[in-house]
C-alpha positions as CSV (number, residue, x, y, z in Angstrom):
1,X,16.3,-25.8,14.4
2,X,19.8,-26.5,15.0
3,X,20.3,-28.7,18.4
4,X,23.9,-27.2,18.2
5,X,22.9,-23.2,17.9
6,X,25.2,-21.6,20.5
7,X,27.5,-23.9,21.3
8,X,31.4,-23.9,20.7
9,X,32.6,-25.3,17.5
10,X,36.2,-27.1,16.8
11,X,38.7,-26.0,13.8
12,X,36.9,-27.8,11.7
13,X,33.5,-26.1,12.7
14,X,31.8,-28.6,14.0
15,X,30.1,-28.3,17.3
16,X,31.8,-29.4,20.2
17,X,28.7,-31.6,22.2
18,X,25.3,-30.6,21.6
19,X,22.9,-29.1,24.6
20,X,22.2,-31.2,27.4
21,X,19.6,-30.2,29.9
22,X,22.2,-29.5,32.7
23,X,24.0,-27.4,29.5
24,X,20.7,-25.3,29.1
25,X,20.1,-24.2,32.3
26,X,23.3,-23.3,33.4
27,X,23.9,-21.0,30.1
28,X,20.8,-20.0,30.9
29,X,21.3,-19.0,34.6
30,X,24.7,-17.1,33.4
31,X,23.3,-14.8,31.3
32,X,23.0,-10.6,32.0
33,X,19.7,-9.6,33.6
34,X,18.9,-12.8,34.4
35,X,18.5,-12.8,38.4
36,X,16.3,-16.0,38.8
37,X,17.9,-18.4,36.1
38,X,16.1,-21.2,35.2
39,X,15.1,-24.4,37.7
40,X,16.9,-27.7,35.9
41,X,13.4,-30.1,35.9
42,X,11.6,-26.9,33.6
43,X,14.4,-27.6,31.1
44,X,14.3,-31.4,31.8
45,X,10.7,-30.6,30.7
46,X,11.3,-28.9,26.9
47,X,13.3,-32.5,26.1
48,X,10.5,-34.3,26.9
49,X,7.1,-35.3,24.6
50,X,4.9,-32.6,26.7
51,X,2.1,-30.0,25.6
52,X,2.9,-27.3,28.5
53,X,5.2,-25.5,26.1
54,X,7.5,-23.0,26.9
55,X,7.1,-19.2,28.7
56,X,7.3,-16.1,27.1
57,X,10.7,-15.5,29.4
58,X,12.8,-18.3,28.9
59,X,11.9,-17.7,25.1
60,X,14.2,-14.8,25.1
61,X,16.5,-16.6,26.8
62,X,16.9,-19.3,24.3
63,X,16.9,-16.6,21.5
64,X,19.9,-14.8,23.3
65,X,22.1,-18.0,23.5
66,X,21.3,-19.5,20.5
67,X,21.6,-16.3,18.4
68,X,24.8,-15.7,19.4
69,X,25.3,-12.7,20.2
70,X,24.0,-11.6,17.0
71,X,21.1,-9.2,17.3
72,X,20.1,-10.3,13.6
73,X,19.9,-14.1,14.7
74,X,18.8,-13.3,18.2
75,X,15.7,-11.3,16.3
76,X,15.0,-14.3,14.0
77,X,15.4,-17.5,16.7
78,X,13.3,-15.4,18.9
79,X,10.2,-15.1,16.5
80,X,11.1,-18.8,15.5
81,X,10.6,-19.8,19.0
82,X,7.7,-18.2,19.4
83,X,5.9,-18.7,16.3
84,X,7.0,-22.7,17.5
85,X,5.5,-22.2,20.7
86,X,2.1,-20.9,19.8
87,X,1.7,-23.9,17.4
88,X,2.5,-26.2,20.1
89,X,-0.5,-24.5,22.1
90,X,-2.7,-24.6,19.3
91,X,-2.1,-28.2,18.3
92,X,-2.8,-29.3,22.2
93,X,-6.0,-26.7,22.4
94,X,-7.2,-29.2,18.3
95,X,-6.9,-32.4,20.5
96,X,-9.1,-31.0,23.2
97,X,-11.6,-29.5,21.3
98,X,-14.4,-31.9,20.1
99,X,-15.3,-31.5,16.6
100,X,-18.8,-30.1,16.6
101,X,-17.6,-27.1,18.9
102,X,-15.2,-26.1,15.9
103,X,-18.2,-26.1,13.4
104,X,-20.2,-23.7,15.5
105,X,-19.9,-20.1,15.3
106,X,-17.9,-18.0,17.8
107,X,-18.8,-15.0,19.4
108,X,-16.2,-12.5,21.6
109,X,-12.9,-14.6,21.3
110,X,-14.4,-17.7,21.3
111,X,-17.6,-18.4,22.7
112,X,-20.1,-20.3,20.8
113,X,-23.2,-18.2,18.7
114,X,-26.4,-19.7,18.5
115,X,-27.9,-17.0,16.1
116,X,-27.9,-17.6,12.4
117,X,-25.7,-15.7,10.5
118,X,-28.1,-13.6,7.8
119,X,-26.5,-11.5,4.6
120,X,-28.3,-8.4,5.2
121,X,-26.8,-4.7,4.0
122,X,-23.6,-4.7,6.7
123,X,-22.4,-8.5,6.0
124,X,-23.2,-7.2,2.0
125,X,-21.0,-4.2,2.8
126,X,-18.3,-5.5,4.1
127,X,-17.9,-8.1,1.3
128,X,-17.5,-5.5,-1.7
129,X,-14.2,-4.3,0.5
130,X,-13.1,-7.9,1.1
131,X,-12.3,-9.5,-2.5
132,X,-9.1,-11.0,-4.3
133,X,-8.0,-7.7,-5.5
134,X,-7.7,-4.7,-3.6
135,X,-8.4,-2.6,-6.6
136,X,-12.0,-3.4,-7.4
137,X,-13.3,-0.4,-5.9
138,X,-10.4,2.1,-7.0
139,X,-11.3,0.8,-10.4
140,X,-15.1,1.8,-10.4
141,X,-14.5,5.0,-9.0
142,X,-11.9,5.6,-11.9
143,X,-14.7,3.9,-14.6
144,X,-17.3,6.6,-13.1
145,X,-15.4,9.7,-13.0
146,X,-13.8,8.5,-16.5
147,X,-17.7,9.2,-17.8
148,X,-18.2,12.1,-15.8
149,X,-14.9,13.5,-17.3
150,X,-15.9,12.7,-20.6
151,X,-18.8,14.2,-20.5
152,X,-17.5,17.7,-19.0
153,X,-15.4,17.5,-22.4
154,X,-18.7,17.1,-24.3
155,X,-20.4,19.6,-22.7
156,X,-17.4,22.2,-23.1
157,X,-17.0,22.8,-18.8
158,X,-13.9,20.7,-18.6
159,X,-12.2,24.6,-18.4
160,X,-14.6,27.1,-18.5
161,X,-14.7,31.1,-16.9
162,X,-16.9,33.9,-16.0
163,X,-16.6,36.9,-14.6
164,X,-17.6,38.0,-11.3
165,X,-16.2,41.0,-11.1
166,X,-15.0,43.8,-13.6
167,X,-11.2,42.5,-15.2
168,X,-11.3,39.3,-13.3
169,X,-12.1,35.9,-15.6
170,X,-12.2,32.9,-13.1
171,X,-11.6,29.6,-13.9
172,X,-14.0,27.3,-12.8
173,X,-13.8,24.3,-14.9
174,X,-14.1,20.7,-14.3
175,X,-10.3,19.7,-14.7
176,X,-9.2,22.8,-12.5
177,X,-11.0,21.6,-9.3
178,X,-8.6,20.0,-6.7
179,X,-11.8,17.8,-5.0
180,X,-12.7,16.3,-8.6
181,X,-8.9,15.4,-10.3
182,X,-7.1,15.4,-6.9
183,X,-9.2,14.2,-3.9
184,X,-11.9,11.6,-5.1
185,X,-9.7,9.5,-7.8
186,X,-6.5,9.6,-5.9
187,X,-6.9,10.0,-1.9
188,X,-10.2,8.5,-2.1
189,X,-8.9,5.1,-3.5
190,X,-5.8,5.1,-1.6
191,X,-8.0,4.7,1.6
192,X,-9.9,2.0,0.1
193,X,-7.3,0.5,-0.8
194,X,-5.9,0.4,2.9
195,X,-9.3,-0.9,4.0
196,X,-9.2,-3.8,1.7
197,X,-5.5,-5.0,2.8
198,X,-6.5,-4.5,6.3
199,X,-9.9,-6.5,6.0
200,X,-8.0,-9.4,3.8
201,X,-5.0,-9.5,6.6
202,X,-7.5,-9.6,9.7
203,X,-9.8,-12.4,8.1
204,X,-7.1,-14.4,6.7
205,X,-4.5,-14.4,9.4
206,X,-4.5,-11.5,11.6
207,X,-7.7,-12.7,14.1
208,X,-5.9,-16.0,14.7
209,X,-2.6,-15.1,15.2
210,X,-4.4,-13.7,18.5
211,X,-6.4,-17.2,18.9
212,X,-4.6,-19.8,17.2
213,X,-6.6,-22.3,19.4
214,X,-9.7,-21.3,17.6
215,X,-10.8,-22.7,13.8
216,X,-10.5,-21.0,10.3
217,X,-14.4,-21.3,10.2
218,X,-15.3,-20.3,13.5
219,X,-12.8,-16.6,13.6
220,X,-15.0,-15.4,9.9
221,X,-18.6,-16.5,11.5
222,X,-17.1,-14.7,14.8
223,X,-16.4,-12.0,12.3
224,X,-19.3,-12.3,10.6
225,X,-21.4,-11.2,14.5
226,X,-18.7,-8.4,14.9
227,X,-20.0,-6.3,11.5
228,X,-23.7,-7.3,12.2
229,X,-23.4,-5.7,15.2
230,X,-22.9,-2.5,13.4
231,X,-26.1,-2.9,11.0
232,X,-28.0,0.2,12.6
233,X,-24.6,2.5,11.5
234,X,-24.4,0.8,7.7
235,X,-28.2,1.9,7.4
236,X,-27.3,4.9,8.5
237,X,-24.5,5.6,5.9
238,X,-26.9,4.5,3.3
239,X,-29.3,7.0,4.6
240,X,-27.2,9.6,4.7
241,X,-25.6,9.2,1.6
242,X,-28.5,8.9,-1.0
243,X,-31.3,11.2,1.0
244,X,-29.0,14.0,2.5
245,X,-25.7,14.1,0.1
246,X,-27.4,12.9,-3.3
247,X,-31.2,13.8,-3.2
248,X,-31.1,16.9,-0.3
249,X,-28.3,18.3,-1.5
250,X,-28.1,18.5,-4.9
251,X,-32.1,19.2,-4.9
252,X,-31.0,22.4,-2.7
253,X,-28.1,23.1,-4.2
254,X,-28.1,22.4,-8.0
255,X,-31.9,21.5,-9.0
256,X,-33.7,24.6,-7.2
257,X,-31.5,27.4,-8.5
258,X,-31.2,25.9,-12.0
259,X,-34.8,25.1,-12.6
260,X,-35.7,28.8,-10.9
261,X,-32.9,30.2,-13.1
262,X,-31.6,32.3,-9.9
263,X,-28.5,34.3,-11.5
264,X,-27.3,35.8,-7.8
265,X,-25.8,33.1,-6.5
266,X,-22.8,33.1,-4.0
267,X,-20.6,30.1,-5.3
268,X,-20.3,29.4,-9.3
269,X,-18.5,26.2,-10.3
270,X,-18.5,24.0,-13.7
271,X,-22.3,23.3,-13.5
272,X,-23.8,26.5,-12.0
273,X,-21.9,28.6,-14.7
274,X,-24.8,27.8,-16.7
275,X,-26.9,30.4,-14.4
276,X,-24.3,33.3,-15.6
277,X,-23.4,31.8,-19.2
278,X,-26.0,30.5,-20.4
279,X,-24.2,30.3,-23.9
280,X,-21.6,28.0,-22.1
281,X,-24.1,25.2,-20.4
282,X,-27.3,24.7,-20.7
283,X,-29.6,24.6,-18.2
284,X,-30.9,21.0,-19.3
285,X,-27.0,19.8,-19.4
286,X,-26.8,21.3,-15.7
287,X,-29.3,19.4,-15.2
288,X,-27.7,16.2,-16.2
289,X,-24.4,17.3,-15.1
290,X,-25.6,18.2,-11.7
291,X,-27.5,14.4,-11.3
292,X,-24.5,12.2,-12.8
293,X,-22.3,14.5,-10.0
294,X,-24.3,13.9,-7.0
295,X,-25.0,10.2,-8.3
296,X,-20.9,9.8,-7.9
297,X,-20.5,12.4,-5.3
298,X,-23.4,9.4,-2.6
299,X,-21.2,6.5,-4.1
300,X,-18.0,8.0,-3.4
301,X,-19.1,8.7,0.3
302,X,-20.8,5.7,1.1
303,X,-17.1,4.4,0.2
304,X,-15.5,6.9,2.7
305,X,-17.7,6.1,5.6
306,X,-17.9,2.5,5.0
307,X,-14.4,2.2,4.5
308,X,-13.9,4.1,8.0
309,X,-16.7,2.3,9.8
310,X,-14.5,-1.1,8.5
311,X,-11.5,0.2,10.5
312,X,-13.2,1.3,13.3
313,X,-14.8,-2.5,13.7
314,X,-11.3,-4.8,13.2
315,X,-10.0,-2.4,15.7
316,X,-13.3,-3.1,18.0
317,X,-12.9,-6.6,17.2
318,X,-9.3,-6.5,17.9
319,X,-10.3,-4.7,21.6
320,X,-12.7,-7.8,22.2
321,X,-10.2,-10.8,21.3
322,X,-7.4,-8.7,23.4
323,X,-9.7,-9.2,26.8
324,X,-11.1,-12.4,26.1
325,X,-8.1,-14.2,26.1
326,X,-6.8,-16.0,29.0
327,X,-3.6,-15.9,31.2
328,X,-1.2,-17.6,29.6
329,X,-2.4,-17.1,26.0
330,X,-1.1,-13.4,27.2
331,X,2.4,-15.3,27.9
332,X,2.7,-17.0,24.4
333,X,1.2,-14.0,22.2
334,X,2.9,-10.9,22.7
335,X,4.4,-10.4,19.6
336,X,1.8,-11.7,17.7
337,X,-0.9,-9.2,19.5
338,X,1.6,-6.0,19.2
339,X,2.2,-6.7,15.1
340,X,-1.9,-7.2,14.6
341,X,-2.3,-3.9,16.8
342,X,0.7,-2.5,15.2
343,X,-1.2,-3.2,11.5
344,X,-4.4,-2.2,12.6
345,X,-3.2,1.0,14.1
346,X,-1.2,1.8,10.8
347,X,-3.8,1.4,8.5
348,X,-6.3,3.8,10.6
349,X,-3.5,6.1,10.9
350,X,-2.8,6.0,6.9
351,X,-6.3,6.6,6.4
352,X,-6.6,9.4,8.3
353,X,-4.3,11.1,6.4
354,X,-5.6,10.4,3.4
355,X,-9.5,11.1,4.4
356,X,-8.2,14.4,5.6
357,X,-6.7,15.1,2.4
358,X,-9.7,14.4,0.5
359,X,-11.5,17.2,3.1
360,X,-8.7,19.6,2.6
361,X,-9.3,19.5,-1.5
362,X,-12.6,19.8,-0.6
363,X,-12.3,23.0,1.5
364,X,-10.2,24.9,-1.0
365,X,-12.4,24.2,-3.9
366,X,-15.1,25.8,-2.6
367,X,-12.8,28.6,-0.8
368,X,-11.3,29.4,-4.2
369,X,-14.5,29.7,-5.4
370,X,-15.6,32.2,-3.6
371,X,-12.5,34.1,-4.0
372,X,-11.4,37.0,-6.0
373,X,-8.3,34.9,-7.6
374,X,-9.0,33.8,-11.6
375,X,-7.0,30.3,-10.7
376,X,-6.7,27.9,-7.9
377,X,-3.3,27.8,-8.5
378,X,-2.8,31.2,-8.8
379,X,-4.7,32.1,-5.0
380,X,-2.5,29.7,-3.3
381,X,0.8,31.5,-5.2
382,X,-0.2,35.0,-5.0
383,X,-1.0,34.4,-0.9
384,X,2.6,33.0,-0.7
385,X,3.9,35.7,-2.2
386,X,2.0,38.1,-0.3
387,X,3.3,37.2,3.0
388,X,7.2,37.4,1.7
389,X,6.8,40.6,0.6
390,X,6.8,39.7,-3.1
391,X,3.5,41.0,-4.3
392,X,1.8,44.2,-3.0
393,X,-1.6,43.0,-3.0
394,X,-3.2,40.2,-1.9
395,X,-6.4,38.2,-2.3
396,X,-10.0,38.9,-0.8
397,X,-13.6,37.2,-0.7
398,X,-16.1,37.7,-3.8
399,X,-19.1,39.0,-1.6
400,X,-17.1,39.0,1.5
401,X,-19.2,36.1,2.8
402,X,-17.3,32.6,3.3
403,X,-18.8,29.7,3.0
404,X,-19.4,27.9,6.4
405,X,-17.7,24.6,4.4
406,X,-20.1,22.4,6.2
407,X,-19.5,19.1,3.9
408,X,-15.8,18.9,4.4
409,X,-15.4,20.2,8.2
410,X,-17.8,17.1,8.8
411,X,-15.8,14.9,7.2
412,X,-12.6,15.8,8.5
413,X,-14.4,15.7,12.1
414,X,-15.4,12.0,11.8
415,X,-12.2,10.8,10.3
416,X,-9.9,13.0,13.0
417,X,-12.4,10.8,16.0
418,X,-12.5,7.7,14.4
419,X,-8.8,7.9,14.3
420,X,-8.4,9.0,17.8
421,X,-11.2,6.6,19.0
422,X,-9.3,3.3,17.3
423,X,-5.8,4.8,18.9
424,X,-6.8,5.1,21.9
425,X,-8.8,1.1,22.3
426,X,-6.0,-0.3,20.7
427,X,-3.4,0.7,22.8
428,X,-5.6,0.4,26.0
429,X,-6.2,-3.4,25.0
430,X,-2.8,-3.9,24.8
431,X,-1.3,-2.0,27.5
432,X,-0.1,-3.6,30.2
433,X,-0.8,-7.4,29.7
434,X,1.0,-7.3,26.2
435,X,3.2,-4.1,26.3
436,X,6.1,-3.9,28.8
437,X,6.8,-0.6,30.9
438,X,10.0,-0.5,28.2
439,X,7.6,-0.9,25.2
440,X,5.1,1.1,27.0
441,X,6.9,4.4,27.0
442,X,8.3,4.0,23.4
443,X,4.9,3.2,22.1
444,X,3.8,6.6,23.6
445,X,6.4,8.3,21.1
446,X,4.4,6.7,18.0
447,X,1.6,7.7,19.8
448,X,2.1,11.2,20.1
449,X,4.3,11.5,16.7
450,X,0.9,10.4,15.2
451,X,-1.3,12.5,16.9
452,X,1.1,15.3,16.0
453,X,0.7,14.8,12.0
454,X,-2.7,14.6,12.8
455,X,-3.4,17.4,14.6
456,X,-1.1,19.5,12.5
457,X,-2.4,18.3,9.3
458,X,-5.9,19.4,10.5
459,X,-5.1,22.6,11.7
460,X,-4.1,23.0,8.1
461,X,-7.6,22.2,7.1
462,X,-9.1,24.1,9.2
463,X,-7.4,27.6,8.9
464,X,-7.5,27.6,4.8
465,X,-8.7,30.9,4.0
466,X,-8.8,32.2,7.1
467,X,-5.8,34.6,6.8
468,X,-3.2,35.5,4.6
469,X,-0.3,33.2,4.5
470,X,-2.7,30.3,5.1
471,X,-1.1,28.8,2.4
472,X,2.5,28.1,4.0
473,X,0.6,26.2,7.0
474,X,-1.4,24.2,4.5
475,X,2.2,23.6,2.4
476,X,3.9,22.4,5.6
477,X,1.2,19.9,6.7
478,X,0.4,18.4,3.3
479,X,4.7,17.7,3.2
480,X,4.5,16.5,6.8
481,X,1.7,13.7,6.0
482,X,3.0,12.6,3.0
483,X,6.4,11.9,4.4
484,X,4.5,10.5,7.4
485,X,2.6,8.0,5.2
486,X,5.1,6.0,4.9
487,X,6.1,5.7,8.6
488,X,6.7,2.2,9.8
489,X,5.0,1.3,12.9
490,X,6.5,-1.2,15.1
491,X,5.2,-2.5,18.7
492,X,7.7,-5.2,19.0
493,X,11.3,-3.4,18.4
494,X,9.9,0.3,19.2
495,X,13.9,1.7,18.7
């Protein structure tokens, strides 16, 4: 710090007399806005060796008159100050603290755990998301779907057609599917991704820039309680994932129809075409084909719901430090508190968009195949066309019987509430004690400026296929998201 900040320099620029107490609080008690100004013995006080440190109020104060005017400086001496102040706090919080309370484990905020910590499926979960590179888990989806690519190239279903009706050659090939080359090895990892970087920042410094009072050790074994607590829903993923999506489904789906060699079936893609070309696929290699796809299809969503259930606990955690702390930690941590809720609500917002992506490719895979349209590409064209008068007929249903698209109007659902759910406690744990009425009704713009991409990008979803022109909804939402996704969002300086 410069003693000298603020005050009035010579013609040779050096600073005429350096701050005084008396100095302080009169530049202090001149300043715009400020009604009460500043008692001379509290600023008598900040010369002095003492641990009672400074209020959030006077901060700004400081930060106005040493800054200089300078919104710039003002910015930077005012998260100085503070990030000064909270060290002070911390440091006096060390001396009080005895050193076998730090060694024990922390529950909500602080208070100490007597239960022993045990690595069971959650604690095992969570770890494979927290590591020193936030591409481990991109990298084995790409390694998986790398073999399941290969292999569609083996078998000859990479790009493949049949004919459901008289003229009409569809496409249903591996490499033409949106949810296979679009959804799972590029949304899919982008989520992760954001889970990782969130998990690494909350561990590693986010939890104790809320309590800076409380130990390195003691915040990760506090932590460590936090995703125990959710060991019931990590069962339940697993459950879901490897008896309901892997062995249910693809027994219901895939195994029965193939092994019964049922050629009236309602939706063909690159392994059923086996049941109406039998001289393309096998049904042995659908067999195969079908297994190694549902084997990636459980790991890929045990990612997804993991990765959400991840978010939804920091932000849980976040909700539970936020009340636990005390009166005048409140004073000294506003801006620390709005840029952890500010990160933590980013990253769930971020991931929304990108889980509802994944559901969307979802949706019209399965839509186009059940369409009358020989390409994916050329559906979505011909129904643009359609609506502006371009092209005098448009596109209809193969048996005109829709799929109910069960799998990816569930997983749109739970990422649309988890999103909604982690919104709504983070900005209720930080409104009022650490928003102002000021911040408060800016923060209800990002608010509702996310809920809108949200909303809209899910309406998208939901209406695909359901009339014509579908397809200039579902264009405008996509280009919404994706310039959305790179929204900055800022508690502190909400302008």
């Amino acid at each position: 710090m410069v003693v000298g900040a603020g005050r009035p320099v010579d013609g040779a620029g050096e600073v005429v007399g350096l701050w005084t107490p008396e100095k302080l609080a009169e530049a202090i008690s001149q300043l715009d806005g400020n009604q009460a100004g500043v008692e001379l013995r509290t600023v008598q006080l900040w010369f002095q060796d003492n641990d009672k440190g400074i209020s959030s109020d006077n901060i700004l104060w400081l930060a106005k008159i040493f800054g200089c005017g300078d919104p710039d400086a003002t910015t930077e001496w005012r998260k100085a100050l503070f990030s000064a102040n909270a060290l002070l706090i911390s440091n006096r919080r060390k001396q009080s603290k005895q050193q076998s309370e730090d060694s024990q484990p922390v529950a909500k905020g602080g208070a100490r755990a007597a239960d022993p910590i045990s690595r069971g499926l959650a604690l095992r979960s969570e770890a494979m998301f927290h590591g020193r590179s936030s591409l481990n888990l991109p990298i084995a989806i790409w390694a998986s779907l790398a073999l399941l690519w290969l292999l569609t190239y083996v078998f000859g279903v990479h790009s493949v057609t049949y004919s459901p009706v008289e003229g009409v050659e569809k496409q249903v090939g591996f490499s033409w599917s949106p949810a296979w080359v679009i959804g799972e090895p590029i949304f899919l990892p982008i989520l992760l991704i954001l889970v990782t970087e969130l998990l690494s920042f909350w561990k590693e410094g986010g939890r104790s820039l809320i309590h800076p009072s409380i130990s390195r050790q003691s915040h990760l074994a506090s932590w460590a309680l936090k995703v125990q607590s959710f060991s019931a829903s990590f069962r339940a993923i697993l459950f879901i994932c490897v008896a309901l999506i892997f062995a249910v489904q693809w027994a219901g789906v895939y195994l029965r129809p193939l092994l019964s060699d049922a050629a009236d079936i309602s939706m063909v893609d690159w392994i059923t075409v086996g049941l109406v070309r039998p001289d393309a696929l096998s049904v042995a290699e659908a067999v195969l084909m079908s297994l190694l796809g549902f084997l990636y299809s459980g790991m890929l969503y045990w990612f997804y719901f993991v990765g959400f259930l991840l978010i939804y606990a920091v932000a849980s955690d976040f909700v539970d430090l936020c009340q636990d702390t005390t009166r005048d930690d409140k004073d000294m941590l506003h801006n620390q508190v709005r840029d952890v809720g500010a990160q933590i609500i980013s990253t769930a917002f971020k991931g929304t968009l990108a889980g509802i992506m994944i559901a969307v490719t979802l949706k019209l895979n399965a839509a186009y195949l059940i369409s009358d349209s020989e390409t994916i590409v050329g559906w979505l064209l011909n129904d643009l066309l359609f609506v502006l008068g371009r092209r005098e007929e448009s596109w209809g249903w193969i048996n005109d019987a829709p799929s109910p698209f069960l799998t990816s109007f569930l997983l749109a659902f739970v990422t649309a509430f988890v999103f909604f759910v982690c919104l709504l406690q983070v900005f209720r744990a930080m409104s009022p004690s650490f928003l102002t009425p000021q911040l408060r009704r800016r923060a209800r713009l990002v608010v509702m400026r996310m809920c809108g991409v949200v909303v809209l990008l899910t309406i998208s979803f939901l209406l695909i296929g359901q009339f014509k022109g579908f397809s200039i909804l579902l264009f405008v939402g996509v280009a919404v998201a994706f310039t959305s996704f790179f929204w900055r969002v800022r508690l502190n300086d909400l302008n």
